[in-house]
BAZA-610400 format. One record per residue: residue in one letter; x, y, z of N, C-alpha, C in turn. Coordinates in steps of 0.1 Angstrom, whole numbers, plus 5000, padded with zeros to 4 digits. Layout:
AXYZXYZXYZ ...
***
This chain:
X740869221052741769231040740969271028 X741469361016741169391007740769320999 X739569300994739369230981738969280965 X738569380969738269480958738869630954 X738969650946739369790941738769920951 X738069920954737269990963737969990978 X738069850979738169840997739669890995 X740969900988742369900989741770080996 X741170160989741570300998740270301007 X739470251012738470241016738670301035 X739670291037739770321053740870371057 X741770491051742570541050741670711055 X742470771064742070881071741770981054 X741071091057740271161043740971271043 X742071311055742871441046743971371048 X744371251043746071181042746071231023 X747171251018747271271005747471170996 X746771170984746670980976747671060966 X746971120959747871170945748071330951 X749871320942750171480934750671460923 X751671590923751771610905752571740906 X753071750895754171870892753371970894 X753372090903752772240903751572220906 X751272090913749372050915749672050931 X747972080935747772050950747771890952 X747571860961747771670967745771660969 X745971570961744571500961744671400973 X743171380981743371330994742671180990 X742371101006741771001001740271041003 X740171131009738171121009738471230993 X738971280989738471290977738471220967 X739871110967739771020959738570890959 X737570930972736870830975735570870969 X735471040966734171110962734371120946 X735871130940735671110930735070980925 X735570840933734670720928733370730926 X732670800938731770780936731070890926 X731670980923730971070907731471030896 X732070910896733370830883731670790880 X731470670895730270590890728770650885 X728570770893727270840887727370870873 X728370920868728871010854728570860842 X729170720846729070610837727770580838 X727270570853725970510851724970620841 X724970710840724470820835724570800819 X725770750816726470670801725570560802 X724770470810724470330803725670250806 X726670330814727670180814727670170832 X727870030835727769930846728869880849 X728169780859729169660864729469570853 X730269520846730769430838731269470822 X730969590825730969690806732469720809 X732769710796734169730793734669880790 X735369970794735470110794737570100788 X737570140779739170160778739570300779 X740470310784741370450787742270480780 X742170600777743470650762743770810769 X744570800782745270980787746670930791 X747171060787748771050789748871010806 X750171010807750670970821750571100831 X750171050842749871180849748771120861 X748171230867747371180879746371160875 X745771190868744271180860744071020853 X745170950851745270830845745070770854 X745770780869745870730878744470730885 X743970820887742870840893741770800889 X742070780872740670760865740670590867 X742070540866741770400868741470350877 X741770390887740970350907739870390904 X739470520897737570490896737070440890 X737170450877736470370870736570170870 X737570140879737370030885736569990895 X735970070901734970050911733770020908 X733570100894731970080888731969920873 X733269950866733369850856734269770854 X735069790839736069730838736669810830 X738069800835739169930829740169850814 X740269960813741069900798741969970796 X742870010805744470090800744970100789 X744970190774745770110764747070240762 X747970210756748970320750748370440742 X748870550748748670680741749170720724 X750270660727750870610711750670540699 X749570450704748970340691749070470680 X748470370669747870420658746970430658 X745770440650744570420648744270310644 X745070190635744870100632744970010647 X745970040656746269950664745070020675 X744370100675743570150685742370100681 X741870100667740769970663741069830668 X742369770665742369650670742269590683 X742669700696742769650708741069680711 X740569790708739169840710738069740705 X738269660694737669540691737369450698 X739669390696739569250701738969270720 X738969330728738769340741736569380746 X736669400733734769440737734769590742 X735469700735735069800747733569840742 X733269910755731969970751731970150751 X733070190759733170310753734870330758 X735370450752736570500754736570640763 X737470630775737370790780738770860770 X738570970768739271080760739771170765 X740971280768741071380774739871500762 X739571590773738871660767738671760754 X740271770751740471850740741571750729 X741371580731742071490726741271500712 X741671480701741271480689742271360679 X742971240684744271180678743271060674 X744470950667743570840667742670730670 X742770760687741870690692740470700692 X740270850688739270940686738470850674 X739370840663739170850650738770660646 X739570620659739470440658737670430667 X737370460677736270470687735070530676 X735170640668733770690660734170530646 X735370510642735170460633734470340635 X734370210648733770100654732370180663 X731670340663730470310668730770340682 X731670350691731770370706731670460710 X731170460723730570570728732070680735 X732370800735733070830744733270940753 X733770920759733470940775734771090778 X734171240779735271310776735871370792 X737171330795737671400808738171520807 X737871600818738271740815738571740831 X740371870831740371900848740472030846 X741072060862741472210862742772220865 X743872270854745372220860745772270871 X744772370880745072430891744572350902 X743872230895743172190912743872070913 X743372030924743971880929744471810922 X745671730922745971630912745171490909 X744971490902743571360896742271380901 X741771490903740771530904740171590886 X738871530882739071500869736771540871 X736271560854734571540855734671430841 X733471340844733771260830732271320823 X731971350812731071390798731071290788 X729571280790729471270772728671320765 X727871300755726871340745725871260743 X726471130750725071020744724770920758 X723970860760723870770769723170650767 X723470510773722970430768721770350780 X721670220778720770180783721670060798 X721570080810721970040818721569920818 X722969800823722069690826722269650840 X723269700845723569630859724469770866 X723769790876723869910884724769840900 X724969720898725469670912727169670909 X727469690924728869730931729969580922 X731369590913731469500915732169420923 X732269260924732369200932734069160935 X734369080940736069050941736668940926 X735168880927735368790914734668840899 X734568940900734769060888735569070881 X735869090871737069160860737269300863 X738769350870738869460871739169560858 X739969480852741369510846741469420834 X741769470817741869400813743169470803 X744469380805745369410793746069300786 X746469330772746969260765748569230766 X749169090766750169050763750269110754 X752469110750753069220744752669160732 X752869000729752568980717753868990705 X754869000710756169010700756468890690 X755768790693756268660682754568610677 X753368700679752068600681751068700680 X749868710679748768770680748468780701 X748468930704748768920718747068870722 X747768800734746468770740745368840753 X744668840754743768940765743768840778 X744468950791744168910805743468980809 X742368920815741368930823742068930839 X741969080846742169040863741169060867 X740669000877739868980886739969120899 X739069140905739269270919739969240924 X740069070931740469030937741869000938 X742168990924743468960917744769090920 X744069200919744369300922744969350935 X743369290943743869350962744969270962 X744769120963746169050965747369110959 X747369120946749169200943749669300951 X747969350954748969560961749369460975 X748569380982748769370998750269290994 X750769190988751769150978752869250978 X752769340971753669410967753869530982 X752969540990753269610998753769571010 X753269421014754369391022755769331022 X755969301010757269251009758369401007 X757169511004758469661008757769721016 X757169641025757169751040756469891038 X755369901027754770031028754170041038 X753870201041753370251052752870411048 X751970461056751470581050752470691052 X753570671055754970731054755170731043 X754970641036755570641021755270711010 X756070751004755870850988756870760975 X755470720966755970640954756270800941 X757670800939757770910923757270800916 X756370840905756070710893756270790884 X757270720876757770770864756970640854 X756970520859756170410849754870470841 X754470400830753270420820752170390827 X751170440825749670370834749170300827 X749470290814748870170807749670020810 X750469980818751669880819750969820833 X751269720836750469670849751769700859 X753069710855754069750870753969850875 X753270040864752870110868751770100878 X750570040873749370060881749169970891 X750069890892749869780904751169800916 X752069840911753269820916753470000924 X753270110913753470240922752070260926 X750770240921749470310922748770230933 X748670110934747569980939748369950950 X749569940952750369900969750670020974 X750670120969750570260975749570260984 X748470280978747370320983746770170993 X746970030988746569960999746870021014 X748670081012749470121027748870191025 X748270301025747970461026748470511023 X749970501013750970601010750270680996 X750870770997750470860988751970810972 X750870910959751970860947751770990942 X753171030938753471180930753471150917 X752971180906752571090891753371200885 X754371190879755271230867754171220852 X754671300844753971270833754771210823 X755871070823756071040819757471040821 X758370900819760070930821760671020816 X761671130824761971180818763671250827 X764871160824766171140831765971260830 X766371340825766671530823765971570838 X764971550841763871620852763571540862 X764171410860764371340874764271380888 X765571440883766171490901764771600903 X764771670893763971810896762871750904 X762271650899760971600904760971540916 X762571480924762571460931762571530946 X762971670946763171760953761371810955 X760871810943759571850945758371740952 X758671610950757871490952758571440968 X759571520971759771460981759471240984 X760171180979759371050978760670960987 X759970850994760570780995760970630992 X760770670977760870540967760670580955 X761170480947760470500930760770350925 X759770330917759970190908760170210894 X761170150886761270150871762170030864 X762270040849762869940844763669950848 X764969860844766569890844766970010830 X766770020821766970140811766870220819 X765770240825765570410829766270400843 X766570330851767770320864768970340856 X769470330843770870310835770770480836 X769670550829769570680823769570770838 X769370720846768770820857770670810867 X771370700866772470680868773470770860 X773570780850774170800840773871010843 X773171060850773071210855773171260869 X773671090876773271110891774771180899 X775671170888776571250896776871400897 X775971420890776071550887774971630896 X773771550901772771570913772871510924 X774171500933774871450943773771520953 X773471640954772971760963771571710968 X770871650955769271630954769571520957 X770471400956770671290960770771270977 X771671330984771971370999770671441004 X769571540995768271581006767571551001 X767371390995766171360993766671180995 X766871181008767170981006765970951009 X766570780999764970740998765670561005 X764270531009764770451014764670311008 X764470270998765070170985764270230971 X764870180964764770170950763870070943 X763070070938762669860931762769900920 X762769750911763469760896762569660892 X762069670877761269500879760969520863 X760169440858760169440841760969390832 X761769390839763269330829764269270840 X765269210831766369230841767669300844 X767669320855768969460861769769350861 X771069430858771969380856772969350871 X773469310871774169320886775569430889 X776069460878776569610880775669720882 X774569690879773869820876773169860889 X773169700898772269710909773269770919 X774469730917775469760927775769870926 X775569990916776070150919775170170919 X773870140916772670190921772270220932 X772870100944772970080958773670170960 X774970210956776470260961775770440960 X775570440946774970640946773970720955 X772770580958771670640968771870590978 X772770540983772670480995771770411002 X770970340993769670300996769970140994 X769170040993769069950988767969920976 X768669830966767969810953767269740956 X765969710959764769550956764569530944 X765169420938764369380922763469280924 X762569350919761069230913760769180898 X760269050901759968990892758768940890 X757969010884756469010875756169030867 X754768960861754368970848752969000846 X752469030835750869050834749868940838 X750368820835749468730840749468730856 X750568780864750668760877749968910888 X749568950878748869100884750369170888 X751469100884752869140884753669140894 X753769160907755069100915754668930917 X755968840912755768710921756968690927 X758268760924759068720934759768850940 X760268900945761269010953762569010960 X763469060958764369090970763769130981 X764169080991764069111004764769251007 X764069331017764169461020765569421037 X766469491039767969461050766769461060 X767369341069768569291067768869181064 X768069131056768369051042768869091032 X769168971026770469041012770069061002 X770269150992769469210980770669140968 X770369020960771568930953771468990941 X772469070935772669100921772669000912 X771669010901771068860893770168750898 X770068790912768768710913767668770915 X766268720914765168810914764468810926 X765268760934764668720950764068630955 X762868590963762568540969761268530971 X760268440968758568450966758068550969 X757268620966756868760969755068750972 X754668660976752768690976752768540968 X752468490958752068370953753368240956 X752968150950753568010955754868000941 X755767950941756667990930757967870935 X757267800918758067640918758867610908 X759467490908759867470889759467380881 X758767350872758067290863759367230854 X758567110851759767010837758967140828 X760267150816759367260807758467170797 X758567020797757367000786756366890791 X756666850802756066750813755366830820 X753566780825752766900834753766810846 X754666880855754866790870756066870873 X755866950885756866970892758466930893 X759467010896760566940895761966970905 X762766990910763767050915764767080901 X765667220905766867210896766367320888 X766867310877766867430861765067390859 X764067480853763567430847762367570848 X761167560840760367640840759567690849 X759767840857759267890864757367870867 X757267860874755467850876754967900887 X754067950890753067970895752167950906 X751667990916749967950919749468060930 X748268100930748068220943746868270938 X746468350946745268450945745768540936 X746568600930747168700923747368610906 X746668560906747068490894745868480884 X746068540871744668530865743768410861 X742468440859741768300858742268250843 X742568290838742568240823742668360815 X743668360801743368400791742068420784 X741068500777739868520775739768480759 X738768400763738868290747739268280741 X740568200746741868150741741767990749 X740967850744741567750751742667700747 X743267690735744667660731745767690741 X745567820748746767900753746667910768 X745467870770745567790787745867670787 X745567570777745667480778747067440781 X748167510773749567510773750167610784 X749267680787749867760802749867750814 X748267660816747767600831747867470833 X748267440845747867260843748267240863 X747767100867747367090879748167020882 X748867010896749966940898749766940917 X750066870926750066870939748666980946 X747566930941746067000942745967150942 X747067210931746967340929747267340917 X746667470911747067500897747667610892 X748667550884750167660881749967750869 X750267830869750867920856751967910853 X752467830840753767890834753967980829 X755068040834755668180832756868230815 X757168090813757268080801759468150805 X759668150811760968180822761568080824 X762668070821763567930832764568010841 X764767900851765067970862765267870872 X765967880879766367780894766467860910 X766267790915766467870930767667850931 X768167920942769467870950769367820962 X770767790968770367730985769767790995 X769967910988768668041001767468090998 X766968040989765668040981765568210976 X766568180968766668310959766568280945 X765668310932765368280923766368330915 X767068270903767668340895767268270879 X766968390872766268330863767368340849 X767468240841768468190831767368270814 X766568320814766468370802764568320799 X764068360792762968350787763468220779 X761968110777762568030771762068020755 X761668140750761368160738762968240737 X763368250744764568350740766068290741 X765868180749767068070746767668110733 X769068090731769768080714770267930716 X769367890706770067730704771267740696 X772667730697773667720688773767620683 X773567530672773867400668773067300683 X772367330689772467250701772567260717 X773567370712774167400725773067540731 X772867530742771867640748772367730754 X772867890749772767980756771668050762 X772168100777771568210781771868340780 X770768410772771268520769771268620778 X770568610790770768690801772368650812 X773068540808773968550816775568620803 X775068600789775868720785775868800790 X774568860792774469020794775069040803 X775068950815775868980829776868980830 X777668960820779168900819779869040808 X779069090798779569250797778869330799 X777769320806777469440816779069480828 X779869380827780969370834782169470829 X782069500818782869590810782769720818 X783969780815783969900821783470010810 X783569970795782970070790781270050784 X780869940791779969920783778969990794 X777670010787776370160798775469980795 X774769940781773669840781774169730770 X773369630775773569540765771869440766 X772369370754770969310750772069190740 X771869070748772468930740771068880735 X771268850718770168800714771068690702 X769468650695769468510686769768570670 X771168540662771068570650771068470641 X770368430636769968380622771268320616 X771768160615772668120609772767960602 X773268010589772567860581772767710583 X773767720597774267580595774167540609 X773967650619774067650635772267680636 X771467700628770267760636769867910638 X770667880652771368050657772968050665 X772968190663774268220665773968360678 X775068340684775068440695775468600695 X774968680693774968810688774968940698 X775069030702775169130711775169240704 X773869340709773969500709774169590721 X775469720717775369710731775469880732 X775369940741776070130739777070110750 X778070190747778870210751778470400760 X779470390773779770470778779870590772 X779270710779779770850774781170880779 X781770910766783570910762784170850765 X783670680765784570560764784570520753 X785870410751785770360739785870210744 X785570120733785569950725785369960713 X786169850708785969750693785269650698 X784569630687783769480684784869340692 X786169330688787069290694787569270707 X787769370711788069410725786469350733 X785169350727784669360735784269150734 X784769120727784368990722785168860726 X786868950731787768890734787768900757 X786869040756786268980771785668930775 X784868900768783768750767784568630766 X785268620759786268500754786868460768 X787068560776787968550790787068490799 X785668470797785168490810783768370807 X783568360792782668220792783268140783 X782268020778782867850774782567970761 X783967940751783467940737781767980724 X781567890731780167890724779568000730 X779768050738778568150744779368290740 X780368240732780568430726780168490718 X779768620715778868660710779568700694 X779468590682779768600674780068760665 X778868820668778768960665778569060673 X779369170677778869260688778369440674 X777469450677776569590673777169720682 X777969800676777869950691776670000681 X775970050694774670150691774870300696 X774070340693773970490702772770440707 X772070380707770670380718769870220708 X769670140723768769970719767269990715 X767169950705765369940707764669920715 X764069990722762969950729761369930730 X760669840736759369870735758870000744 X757169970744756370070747756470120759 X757270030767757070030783758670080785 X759770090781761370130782762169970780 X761069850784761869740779762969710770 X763969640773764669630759764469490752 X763969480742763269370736764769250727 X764469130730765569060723765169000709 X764068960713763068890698762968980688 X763468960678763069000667763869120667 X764969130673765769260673767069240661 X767769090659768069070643768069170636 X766569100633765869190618765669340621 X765269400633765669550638766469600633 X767469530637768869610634769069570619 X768369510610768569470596770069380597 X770269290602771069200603771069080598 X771969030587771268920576771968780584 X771768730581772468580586774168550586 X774768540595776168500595776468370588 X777768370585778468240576779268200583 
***
């Protein structure tokens, strides 16, 4: 079994195909295995090693993909967003210790401008858009002084990214190699990959559901991954006819957007079946899952992971098991219990989701405050809270009731804002919704809703407030409903509920 970043493509035939790409040839695995090994000559040649921190700043594409399988083999990767600022590209390049940044070759933006401003060394990739996909040379200009030239180990730091950080200063996870093999073998058997398989990745490679979930269980099976350069509903289908795949993973936003054009590519939908869907990051809605199923004929698997978990911990089951709209399935690779939320001790019933497994990081990186309050030992294993509430059902299918930073306390009373959502996601004219916490002087919070409405459907605030009225207790109606033309979202397509209020400049109700 895999324990390292290395070993996942390590024994996979050398002309089976790892990476393609729009108008690119298919990169194999013995080249993906010679590129490692020129990833590691090219750094070692840099002064950087086993344990040096290297961050990555290239758009989405195969070259991201590829650069992060190699340059994981020699150090430690640092995926960050192509979008930062330069202020936020100082900050993460700081707080994380990089020691140098790779750059696309002709990149000049502000990661550029954050990396010379802190002193780092950087690392320039250049390809050939005619040759293999993620086939890549790394350059620099300077080189430093090596300190450790050895392979690393399983209990290594592969991978280091930061929580989103929406209410807090985000914190740094540290994964381990090890952390890694376990999620892909994880994530790959609970969907049955095989070197039959073709992942479309439309996800970010800076996001751990991209690079663990299409890139890392790909390649453990031997399947090959066609790397999109980014989501993009309009060119979906196109890309599908070209990628030939038999799968794709994404948020629910971009399953809403890719829905929302699918009847119009019935044609590409009929010569290109795939044989399920997965959805993970957020939560799908249970309409959303059911014509998702109904248009591809496929079946939906939703997962449920997070950064601390190297990201899948629980799954739908692949038929002929049942795929349950609103729940998140069924343990997926780690151990998955429910915690009292303020008691360290195990519990049955409602209560805070937890943790335990090889897939689970060692700790937050010098942060004891925030282990302290996240890990703790219970039946000679030690859990991670997920910070989720959630209950199983009688078939041990998880269904999770809301983040519990994201509860709306009304005077008291506790809604779940995820089971709003599920209740007019029920609407016929409604496309998304996002139930969140609004600011009120006498209740705390009050229960509030943004939502878009269908192309050439109509609702009132009314109409849509008085179907809620039909269908939950009073209190859980959403005092305020928002129509949008489009929800805020984060970096990743997330739709974010914290701090979306004040987003929308929304003052306190009376």
């Amino acid at each position: 079994m895999a324990t390292t970043v290395a070993e996942l493509i390590a024994a996979h035939p050398s002309d089976a195909p790892a990476f393609g790409a729009p108008d690119r040839p298919w990169l194999s695995y013995g080249a993906l295995r010679d590129l490692a090994e020129t990833t590691r000559a090219s750094l070692h040649a840099a002064g950087i090693g086993r344990g040096d921190r290297v961050a990555i700043v290239l758009p989405n594409g195969p070259e991201m993909a590829a650069s992060f399988i190699s340059v994981a083999q020699t150090c430690v990767t640092a995926p960050l967003n192509p979008a930062y600022r330069e202020d936020e590209f100082a900050f993460y390049l700081e707080d994380l210790g990089a020691r140098a940044v790779i750059l696309a070759e002709d990149y000049d933006g502000p990661a550029a401008a954050a990396a010379a401003s802190l002193g780092l060394q950087v690392l320039r990739l250049s390809f050939d858009a005619d040759g293999p996909a993620g086939a890549y040379t790394l350059s620099t200009e300077t080189s430093g002084t090596l300190s450790d030239t050895g392979l690393p180990t399983p209990d290594d730091v592969a991978l280091i990214l930061h929580t989103s950080g929406t209410t807090s200063r985000p914190k740094i996870v540290p994964l381990l190699q090890s952390n890694i093999a376990a999620s892909a073998k994880n994530i790959a058997l609970s969907l049955d990959l095989s070197p039959a398989d073709r992942c479309l990745n439309v996800m970010p490679l800076f996001h751990i559901h991209g690079l663990i979930a299409a890139v890392s269980a790909s390649l453990q099976a031997g399947g090959s991954i066609w790397c999109s350069p980014g989501f993009d509903a309009l060119r979906f289908f196109g890309w599908m006819t070209e990628a030939q795949p038999t799968w794709y993973t994404a948020v629910p936003t971009m399953h809403q957007a890719i829905l929302s054009r699918a009847s119009r590519n019935a044609d590409v939908i009929a010569s290109v079946p795939l044989r399920f869907l997965r959805s993970s990051s957020a939560s799908l809605p249970g309409p959303v899952m059911t014509t998702l199923a109904e248009t591809f004929g496929a079946p939906v698997i939703e997962g449920y992971g997070m950064t601390e978990a190297t990201h899948q911990m629980c799954s739908n089951p692949l038929p002929p098991r049942a795929q349950k709209p609103g729940a998140v399935g069924v343990p997926a690779g780690p151990e998955v219990r429910i915690a009292h939320e303020a008691e360290d001790r195990l519990i049955e019933g409602t209560g805070e989701v937890v943790i335990s497994g090889p897939n689970v990081t060692p700790g937050y990186e010098s942060n004891p405050d925030a282990n302290a309050k996240s890990f703790f030992e219970a039946e000679s294993k030690r859990w991670f809270r997920t910070g989720d509430q959630g209950a199983f059902d009688e078939d041990g299918y998880l269904t999770l009731t809301g983040r519990l930073k994201e509860i709306i306390n009304r005077g008291g009373e506790k809604v779940s804002p995820l089971e709003v959502d599920g209740v007019l996601s029920d609407h016929p004219a409604i496309q998304q919704v996002v139930t969140f916490a609004l600011p009120h002087p006498k209740l705390g919070e009050e229960v509030a809703a943004a939502v878009v409405l269908r192309e050439g459907m109509e609702a009132t605030e009314r109409e849509i407030r008085d179907f809620a009225a039909e269908r939950v207790a009073a209190f859980k109606v959403p005092r305020k409903v928002v129509i949008l033309d489009e929800i805020p979202k984060g970096a990743t397509g997330k739709l974010q509920r914290i701090g979306l209020a004040e987003k929308l400049g929304l003052t306190e109700t009376t």
